[in-house]
mmCIF file of the N, C-alpha and C atoms, coordinates in Angstrom:
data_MODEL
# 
_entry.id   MODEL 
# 
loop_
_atom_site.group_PDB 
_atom_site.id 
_atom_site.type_symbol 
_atom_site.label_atom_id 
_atom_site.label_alt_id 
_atom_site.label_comp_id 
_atom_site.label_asym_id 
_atom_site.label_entity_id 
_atom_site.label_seq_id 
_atom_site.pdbx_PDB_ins_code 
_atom_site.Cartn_x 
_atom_site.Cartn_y 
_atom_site.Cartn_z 
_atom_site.occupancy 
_atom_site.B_iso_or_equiv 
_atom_site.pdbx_formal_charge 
_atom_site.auth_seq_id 
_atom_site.auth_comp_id 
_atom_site.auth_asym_id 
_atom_site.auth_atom_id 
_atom_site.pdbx_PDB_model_num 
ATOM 1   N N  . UNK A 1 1  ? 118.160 38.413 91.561 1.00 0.00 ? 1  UNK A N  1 
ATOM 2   C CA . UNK A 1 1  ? 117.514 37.163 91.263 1.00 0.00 ? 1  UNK A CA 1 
ATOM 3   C C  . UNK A 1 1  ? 118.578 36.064 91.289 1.00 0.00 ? 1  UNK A C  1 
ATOM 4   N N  . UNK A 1 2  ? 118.156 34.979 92.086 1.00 0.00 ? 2  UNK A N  1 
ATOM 5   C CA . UNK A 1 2  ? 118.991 33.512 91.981 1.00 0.00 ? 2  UNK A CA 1 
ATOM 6   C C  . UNK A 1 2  ? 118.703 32.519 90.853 1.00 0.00 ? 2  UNK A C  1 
ATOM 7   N N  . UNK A 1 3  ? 119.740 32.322 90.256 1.00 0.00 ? 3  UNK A N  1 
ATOM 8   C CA . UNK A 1 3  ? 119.560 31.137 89.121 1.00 0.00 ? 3  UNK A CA 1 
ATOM 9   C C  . UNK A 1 3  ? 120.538 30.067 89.166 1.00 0.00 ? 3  UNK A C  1 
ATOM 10  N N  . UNK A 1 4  ? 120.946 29.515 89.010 1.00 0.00 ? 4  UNK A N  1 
ATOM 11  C CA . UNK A 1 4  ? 121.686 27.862 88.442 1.00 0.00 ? 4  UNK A CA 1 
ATOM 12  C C  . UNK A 1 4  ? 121.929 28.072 86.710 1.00 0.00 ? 4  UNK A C  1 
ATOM 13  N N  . UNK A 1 5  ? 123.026 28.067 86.638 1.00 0.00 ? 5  UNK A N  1 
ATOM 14  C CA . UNK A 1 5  ? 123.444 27.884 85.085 1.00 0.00 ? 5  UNK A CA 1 
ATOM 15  C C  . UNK A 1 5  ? 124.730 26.454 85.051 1.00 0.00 ? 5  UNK A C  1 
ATOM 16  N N  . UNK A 1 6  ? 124.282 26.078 83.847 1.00 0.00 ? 6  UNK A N  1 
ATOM 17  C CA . UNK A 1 6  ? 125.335 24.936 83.697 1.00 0.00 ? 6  UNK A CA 1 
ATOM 18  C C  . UNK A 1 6  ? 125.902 25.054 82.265 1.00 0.00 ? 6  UNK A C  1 
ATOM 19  N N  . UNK A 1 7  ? 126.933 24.683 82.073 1.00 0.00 ? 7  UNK A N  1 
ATOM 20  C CA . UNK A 1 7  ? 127.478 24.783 80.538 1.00 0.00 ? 7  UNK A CA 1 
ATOM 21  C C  . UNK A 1 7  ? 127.937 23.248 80.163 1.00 0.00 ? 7  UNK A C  1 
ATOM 22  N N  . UNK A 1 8  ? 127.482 22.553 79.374 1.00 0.00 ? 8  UNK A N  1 
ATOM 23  C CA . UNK A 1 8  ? 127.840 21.296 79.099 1.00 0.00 ? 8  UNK A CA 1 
ATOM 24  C C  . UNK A 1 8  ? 128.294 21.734 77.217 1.00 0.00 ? 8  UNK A C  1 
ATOM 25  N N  . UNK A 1 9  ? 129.554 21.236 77.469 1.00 0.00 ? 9  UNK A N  1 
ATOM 26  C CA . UNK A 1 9  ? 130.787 21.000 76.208 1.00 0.00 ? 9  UNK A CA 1 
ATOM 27  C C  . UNK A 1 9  ? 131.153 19.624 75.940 1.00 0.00 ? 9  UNK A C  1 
ATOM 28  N N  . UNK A 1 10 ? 131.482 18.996 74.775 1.00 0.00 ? 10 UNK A N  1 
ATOM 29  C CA . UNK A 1 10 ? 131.111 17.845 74.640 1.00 0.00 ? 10 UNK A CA 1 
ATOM 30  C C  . UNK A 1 10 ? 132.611 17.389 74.459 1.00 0.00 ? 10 UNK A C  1 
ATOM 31  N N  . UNK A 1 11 ? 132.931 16.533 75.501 1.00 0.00 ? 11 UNK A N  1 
ATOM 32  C CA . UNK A 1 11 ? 134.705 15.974 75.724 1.00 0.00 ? 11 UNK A CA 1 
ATOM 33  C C  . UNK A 1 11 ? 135.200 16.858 76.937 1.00 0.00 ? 11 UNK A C  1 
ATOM 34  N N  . UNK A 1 12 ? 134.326 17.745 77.956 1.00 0.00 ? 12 UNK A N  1 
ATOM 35  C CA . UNK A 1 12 ? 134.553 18.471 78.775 1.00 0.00 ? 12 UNK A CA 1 
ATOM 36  C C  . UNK A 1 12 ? 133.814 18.307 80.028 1.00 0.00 ? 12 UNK A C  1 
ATOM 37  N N  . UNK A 1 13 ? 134.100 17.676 81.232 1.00 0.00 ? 13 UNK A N  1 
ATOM 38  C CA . UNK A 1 13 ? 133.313 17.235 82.260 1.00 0.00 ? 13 UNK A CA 1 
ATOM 39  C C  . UNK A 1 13 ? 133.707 18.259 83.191 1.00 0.00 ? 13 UNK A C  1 
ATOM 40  N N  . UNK A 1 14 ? 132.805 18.506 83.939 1.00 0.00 ? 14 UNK A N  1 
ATOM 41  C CA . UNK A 1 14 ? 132.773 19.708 84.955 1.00 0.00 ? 14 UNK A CA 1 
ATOM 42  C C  . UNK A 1 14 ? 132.670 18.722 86.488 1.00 0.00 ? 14 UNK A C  1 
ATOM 43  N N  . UNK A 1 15 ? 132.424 19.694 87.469 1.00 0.00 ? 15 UNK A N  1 
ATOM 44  C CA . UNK A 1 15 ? 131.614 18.935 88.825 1.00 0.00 ? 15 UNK A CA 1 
ATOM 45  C C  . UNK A 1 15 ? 130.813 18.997 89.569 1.00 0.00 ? 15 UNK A C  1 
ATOM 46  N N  . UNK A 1 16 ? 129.745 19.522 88.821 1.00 0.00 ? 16 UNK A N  1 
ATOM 47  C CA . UNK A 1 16 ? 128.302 19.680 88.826 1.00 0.00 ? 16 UNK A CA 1 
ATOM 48  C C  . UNK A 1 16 ? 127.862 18.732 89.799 1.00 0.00 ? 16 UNK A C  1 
ATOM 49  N N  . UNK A 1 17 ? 127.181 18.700 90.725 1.00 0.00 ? 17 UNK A N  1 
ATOM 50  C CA . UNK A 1 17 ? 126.680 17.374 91.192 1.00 0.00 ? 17 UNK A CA 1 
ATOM 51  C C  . UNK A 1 17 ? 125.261 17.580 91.367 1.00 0.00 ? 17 UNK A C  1 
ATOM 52  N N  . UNK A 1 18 ? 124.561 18.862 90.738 1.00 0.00 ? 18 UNK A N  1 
ATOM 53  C CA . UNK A 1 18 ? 123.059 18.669 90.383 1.00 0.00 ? 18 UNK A CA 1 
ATOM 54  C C  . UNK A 1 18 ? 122.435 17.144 89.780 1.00 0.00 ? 18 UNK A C  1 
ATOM 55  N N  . UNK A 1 19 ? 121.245 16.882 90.433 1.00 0.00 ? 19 UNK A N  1 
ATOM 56  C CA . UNK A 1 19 ? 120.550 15.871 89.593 1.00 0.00 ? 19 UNK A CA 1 
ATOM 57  C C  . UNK A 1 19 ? 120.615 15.681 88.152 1.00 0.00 ? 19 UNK A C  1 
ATOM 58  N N  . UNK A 1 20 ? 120.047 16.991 87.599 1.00 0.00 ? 20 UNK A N  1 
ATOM 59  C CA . UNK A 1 20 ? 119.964 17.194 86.868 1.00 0.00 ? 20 UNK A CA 1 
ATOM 60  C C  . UNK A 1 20 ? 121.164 17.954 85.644 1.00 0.00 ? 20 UNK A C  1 
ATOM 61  N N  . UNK A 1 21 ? 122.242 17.861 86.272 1.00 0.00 ? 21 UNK A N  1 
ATOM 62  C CA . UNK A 1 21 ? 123.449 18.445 85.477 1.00 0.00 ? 21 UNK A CA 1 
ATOM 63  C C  . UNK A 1 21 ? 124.570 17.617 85.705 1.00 0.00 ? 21 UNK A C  1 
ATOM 64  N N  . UNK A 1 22 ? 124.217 16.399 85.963 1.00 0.00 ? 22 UNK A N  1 
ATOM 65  C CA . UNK A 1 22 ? 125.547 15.712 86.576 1.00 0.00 ? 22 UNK A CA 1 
ATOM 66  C C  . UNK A 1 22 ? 126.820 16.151 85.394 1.00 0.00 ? 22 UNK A C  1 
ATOM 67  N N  . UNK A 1 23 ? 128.093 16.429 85.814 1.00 0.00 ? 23 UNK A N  1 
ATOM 68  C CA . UNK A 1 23 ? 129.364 16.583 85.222 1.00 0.00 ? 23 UNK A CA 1 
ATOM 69  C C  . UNK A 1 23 ? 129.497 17.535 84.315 1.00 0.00 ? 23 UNK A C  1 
ATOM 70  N N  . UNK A 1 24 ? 128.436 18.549 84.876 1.00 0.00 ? 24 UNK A N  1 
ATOM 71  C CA . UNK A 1 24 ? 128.410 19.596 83.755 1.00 0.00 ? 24 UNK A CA 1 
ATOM 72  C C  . UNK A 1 24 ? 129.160 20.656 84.434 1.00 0.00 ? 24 UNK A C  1 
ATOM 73  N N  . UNK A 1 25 ? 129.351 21.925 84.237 1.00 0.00 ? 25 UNK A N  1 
ATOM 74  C CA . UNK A 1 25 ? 130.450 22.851 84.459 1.00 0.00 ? 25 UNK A CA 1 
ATOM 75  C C  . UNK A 1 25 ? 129.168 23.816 84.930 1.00 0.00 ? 25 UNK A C  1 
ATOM 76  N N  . UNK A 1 26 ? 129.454 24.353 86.267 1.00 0.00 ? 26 UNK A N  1 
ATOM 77  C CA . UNK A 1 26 ? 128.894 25.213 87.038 1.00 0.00 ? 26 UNK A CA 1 
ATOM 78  C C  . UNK A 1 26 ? 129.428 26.340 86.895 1.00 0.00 ? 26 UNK A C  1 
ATOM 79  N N  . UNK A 1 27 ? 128.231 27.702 86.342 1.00 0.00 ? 27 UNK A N  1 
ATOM 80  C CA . UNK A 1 27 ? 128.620 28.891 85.775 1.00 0.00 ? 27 UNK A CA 1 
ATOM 81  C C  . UNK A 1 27 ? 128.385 30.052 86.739 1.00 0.00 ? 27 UNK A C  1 
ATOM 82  N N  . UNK A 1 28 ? 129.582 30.625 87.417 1.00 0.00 ? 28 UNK A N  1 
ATOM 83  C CA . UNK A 1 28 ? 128.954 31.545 88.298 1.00 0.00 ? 28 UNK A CA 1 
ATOM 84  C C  . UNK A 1 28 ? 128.563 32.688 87.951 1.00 0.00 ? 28 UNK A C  1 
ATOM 85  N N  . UNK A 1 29 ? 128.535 33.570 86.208 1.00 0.00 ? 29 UNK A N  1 
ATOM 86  C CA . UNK A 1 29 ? 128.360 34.885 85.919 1.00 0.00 ? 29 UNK A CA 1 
ATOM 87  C C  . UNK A 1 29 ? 128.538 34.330 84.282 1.00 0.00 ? 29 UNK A C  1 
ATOM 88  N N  . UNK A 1 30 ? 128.043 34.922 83.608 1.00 0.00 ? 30 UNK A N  1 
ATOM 89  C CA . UNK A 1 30 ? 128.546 35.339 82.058 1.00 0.00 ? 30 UNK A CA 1 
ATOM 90  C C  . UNK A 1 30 ? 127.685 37.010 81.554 1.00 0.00 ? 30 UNK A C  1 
ATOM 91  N N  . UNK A 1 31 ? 128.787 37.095 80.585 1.00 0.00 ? 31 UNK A N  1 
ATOM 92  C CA . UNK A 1 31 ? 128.393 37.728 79.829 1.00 0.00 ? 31 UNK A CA 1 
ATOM 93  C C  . UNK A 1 31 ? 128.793 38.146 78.402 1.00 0.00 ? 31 UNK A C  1 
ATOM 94  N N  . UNK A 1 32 ? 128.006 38.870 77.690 1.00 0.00 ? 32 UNK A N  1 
ATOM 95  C CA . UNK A 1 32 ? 127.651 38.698 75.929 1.00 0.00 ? 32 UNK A CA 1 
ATOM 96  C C  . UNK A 1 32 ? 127.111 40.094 75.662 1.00 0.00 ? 32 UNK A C  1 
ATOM 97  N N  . UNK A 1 33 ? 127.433 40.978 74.837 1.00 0.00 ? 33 UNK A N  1 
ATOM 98  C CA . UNK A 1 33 ? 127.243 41.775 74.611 1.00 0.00 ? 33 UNK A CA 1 
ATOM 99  C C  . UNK A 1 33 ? 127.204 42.027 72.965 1.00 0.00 ? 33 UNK A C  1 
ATOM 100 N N  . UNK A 1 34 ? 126.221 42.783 72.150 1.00 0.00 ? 34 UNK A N  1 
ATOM 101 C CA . UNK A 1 34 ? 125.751 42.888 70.858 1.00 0.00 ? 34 UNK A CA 1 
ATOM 102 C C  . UNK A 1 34 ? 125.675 44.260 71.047 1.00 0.00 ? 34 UNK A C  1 
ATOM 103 N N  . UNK A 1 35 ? 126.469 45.360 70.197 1.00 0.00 ? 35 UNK A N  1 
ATOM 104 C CA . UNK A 1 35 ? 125.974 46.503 70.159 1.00 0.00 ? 35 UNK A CA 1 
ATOM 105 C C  . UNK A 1 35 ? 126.089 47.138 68.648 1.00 0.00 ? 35 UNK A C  1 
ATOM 106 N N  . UNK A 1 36 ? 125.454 47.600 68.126 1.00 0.00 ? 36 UNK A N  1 
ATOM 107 C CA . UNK A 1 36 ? 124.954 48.287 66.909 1.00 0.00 ? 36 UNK A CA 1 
ATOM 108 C C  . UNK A 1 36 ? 125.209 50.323 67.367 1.00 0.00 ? 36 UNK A C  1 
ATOM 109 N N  . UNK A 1 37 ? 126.136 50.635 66.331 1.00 0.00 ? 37 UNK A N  1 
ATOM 110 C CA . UNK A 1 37 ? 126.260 52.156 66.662 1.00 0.00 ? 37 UNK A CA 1 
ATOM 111 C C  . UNK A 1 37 ? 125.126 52.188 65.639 1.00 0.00 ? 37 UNK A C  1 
ATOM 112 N N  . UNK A 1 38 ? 124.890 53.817 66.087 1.00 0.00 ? 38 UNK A N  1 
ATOM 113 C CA . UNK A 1 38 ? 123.585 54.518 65.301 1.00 0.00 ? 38 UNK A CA 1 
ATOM 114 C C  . UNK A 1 38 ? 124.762 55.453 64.677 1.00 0.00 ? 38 UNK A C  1 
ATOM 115 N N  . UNK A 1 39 ? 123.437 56.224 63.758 1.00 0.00 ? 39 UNK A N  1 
ATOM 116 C CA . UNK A 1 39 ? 123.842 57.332 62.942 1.00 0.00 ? 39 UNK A CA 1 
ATOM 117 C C  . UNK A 1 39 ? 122.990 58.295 62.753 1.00 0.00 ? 39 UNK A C  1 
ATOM 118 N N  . UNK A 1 40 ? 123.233 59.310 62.590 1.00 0.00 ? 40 UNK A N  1 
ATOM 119 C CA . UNK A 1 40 ? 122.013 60.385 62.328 1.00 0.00 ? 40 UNK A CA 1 
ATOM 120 C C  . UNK A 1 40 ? 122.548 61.548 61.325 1.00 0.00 ? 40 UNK A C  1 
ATOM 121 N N  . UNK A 1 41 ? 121.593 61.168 60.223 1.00 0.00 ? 41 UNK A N  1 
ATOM 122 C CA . UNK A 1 41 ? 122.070 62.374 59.055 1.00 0.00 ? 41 UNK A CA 1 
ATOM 123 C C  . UNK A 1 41 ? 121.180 63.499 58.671 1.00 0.00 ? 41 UNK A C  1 
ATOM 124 N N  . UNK A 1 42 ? 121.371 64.455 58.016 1.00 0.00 ? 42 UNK A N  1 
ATOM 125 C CA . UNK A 1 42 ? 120.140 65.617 58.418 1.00 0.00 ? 42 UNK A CA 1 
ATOM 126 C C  . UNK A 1 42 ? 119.286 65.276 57.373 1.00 0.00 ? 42 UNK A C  1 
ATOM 127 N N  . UNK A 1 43 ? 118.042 65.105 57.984 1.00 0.00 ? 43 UNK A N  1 
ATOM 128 C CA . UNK A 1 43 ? 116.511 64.947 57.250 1.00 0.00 ? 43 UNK A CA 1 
ATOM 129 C C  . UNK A 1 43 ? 116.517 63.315 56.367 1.00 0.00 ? 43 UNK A C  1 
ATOM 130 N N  . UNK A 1 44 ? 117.502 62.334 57.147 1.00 0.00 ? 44 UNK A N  1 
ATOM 131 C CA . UNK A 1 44 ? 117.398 60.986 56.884 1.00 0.00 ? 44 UNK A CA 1 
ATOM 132 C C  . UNK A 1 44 ? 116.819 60.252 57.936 1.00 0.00 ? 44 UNK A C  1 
ATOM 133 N N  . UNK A 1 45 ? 116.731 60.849 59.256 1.00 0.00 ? 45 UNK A N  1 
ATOM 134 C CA . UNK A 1 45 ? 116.391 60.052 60.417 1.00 0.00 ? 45 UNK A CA 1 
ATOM 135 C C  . UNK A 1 45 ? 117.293 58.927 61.167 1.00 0.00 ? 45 UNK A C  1 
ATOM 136 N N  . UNK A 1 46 ? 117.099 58.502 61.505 1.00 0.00 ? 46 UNK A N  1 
ATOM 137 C CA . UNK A 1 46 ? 118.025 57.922 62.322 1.00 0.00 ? 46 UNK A CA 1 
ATOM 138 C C  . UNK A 1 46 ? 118.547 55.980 61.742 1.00 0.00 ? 46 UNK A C  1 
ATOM 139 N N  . UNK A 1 47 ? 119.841 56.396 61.247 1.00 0.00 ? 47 UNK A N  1 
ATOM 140 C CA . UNK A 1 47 ? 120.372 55.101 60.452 1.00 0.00 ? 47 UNK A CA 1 
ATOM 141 C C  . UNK A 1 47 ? 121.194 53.933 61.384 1.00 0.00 ? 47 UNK A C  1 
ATOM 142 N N  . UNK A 1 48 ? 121.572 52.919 60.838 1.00 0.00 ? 48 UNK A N  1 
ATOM 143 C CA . UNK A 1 48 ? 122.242 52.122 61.719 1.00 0.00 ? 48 UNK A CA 1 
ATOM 144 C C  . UNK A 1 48 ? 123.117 51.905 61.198 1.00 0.00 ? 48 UNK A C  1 
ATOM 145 N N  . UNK A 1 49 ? 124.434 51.639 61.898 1.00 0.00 ? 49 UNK A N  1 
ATOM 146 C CA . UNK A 1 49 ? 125.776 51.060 61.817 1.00 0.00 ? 49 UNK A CA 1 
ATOM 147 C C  . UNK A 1 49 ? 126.071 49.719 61.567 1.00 0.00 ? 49 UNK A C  1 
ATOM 148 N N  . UNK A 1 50 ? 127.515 49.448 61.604 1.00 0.00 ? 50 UNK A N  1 
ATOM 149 C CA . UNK A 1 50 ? 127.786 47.988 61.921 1.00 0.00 ? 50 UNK A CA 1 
ATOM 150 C C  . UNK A 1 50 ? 127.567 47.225 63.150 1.00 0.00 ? 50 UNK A C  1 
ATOM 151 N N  . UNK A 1 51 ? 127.135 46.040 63.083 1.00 0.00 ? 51 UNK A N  1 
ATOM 152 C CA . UNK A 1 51 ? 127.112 45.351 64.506 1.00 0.00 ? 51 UNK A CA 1 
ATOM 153 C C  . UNK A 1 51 ? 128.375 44.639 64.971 1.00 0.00 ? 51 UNK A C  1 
ATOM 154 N N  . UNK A 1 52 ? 128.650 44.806 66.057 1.00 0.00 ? 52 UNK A N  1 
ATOM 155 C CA . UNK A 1 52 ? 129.465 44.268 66.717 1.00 0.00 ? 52 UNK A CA 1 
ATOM 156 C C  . UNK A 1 52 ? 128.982 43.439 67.592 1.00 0.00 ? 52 UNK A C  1 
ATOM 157 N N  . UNK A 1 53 ? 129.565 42.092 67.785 1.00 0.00 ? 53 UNK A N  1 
ATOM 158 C CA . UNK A 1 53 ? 129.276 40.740 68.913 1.00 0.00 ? 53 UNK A CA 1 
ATOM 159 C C  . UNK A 1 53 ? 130.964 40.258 69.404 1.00 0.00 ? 53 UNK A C  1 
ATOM 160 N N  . UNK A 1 54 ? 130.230 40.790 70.548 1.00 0.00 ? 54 UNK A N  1 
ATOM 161 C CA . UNK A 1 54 ? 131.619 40.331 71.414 1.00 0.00 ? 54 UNK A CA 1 
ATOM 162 C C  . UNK A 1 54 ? 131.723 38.598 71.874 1.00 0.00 ? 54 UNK A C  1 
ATOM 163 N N  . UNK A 1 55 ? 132.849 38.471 72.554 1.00 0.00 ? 55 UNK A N  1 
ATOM 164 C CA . UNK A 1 55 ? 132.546 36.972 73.021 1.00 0.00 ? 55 UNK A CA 1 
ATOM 165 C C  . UNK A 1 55 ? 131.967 36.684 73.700 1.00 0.00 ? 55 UNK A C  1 
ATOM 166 N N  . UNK A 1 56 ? 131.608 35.559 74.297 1.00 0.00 ? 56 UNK A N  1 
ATOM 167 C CA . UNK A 1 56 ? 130.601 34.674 75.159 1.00 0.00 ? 56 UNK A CA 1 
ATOM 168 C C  . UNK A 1 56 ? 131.678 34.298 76.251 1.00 0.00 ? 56 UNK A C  1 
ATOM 169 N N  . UNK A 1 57 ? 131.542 35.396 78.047 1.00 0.00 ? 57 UNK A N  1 
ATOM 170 C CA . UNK A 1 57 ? 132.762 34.695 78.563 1.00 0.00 ? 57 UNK A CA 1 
ATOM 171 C C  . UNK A 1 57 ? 131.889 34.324 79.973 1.00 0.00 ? 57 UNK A C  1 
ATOM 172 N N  . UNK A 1 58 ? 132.421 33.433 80.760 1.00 0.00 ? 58 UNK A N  1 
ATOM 173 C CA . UNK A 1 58 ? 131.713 33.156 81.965 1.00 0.00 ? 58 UNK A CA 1 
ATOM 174 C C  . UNK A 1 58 ? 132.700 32.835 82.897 1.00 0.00 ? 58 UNK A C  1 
ATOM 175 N N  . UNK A 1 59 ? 132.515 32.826 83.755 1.00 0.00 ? 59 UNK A N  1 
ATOM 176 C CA . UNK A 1 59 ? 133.125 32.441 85.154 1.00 0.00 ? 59 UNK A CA 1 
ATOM 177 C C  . UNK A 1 59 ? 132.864 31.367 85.750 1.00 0.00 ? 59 UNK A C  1 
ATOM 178 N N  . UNK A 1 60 ? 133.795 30.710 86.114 1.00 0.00 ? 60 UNK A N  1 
ATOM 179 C CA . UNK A 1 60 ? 133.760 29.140 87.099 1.00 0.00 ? 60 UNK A CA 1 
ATOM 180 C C  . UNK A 1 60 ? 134.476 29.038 87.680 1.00 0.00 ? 60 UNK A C  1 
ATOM 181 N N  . UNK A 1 61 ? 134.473 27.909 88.768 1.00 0.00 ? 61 UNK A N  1 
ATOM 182 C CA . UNK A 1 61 ? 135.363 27.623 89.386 1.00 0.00 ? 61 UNK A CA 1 
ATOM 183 C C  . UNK A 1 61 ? 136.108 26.821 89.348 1.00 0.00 ? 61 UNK A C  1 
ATOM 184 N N  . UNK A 1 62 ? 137.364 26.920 89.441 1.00 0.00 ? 62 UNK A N  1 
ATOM 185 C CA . UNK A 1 62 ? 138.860 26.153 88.885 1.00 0.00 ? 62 UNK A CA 1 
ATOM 186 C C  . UNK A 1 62 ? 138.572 24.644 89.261 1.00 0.00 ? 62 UNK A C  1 
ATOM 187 N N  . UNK A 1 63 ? 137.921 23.566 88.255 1.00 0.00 ? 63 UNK A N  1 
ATOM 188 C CA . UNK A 1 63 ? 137.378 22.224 88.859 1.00 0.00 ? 63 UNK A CA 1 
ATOM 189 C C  . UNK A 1 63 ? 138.567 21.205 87.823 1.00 0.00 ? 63 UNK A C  1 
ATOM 190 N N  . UNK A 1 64 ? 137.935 20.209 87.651 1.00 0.00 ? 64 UNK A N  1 
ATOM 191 C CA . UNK A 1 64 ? 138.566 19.647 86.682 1.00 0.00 ? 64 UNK A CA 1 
ATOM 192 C C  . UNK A 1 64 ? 138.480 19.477 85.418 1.00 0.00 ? 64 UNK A C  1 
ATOM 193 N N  . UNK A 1 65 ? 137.479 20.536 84.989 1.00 0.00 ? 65 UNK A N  1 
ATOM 194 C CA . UNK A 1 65 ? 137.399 21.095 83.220 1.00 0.00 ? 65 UNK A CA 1 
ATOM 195 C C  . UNK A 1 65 ? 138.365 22.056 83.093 1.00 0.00 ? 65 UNK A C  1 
ATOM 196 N N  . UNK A 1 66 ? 138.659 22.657 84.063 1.00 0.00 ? 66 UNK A N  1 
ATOM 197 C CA . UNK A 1 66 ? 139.799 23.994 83.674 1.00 0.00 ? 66 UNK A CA 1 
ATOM 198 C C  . UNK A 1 66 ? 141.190 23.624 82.863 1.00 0.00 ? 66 UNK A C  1 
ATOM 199 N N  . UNK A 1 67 ? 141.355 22.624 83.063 1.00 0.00 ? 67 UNK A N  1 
ATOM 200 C CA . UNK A 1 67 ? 142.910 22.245 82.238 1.00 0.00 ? 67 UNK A CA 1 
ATOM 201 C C  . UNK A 1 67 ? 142.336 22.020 80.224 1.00 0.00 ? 67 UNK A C  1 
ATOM 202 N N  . UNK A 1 68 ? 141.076 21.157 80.653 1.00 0.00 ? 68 UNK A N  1 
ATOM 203 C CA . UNK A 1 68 ? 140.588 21.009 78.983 1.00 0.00 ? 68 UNK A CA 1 
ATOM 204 C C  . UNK A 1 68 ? 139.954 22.409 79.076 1.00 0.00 ? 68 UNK A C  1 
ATOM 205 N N  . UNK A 1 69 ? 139.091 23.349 79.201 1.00 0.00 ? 69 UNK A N  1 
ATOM 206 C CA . UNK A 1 69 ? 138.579 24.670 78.382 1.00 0.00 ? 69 UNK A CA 1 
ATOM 207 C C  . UNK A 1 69 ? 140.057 25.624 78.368 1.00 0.00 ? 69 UNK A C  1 
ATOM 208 N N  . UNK A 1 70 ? 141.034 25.846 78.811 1.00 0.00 ? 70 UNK A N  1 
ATOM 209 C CA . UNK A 1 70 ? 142.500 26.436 78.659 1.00 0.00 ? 70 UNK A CA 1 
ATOM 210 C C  . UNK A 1 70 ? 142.679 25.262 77.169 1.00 0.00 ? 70 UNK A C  1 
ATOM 211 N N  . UNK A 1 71 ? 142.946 24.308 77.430 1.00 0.00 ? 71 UNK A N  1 
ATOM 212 C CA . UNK A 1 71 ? 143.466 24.060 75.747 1.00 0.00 ? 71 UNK A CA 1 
ATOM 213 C C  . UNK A 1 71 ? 142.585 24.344 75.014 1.00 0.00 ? 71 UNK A C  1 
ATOM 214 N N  . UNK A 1 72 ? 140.967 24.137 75.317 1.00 0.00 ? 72 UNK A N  1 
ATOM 215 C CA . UNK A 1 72 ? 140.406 24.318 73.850 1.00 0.00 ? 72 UNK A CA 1 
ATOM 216 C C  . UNK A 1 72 ? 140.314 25.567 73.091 1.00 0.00 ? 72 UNK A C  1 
ATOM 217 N N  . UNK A 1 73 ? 140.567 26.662 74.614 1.00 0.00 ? 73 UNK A N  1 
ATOM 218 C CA . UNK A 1 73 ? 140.767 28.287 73.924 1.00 0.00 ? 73 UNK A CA 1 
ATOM 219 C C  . UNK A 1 73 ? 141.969 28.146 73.410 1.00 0.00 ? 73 UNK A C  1 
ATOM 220 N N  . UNK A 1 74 ? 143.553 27.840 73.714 1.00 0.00 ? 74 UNK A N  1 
ATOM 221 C CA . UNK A 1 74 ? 144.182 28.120 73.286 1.00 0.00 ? 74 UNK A CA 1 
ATOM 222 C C  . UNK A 1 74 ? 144.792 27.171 72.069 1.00 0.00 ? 74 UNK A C  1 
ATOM 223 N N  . UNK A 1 75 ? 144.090 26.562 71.433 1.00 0.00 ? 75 UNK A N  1 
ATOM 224 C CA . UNK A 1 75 ? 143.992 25.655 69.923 1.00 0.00 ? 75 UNK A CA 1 
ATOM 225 C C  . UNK A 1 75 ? 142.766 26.424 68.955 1.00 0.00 ? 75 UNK A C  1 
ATOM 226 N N  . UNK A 1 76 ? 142.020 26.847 69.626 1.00 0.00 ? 76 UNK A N  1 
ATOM 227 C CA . UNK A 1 76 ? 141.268 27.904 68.446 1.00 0.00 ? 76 UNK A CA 1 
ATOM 228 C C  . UNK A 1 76 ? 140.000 26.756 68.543 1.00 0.00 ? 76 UNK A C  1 
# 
């Protein structure tokens, strides 16, 4: 399936030149992952673990947001 994703960050201009996304940051992939281990104890049925949430990472292409999203990861 084909989609269009845009990521708009606020002090962060991308080079979007959609109508509708002007200067927003063009996303070619992300991904996010949430996983919960299970457990299984005898004659308790089936329990749940801790959840784990990973980061939120995506892919773009090296435009002229890349110099500001490099500092804003690496300032926390």
């Amino acid at each position: 399936m084909a989609y269009d994703i845009f990521l708009k960050i606020d002090g962060i201009d991308g080079e979007s030149m959609d109508d509708k996304h002007k200067n927003e940051i063009e996303v070619l992939s992300w991904r996010w992952n949430i996983h919960q281990e299970s457990t299984m104890h005898a004659g308790s049925g089936l329990g749940s673990g801790k959840v784990s949430v990973t980061n939120l990472d995506f892919d773009h292409y090296i435009d002229r947001a890349s110099p500001n999203l490099f500092k804003y990861c690496a300032s926390g």
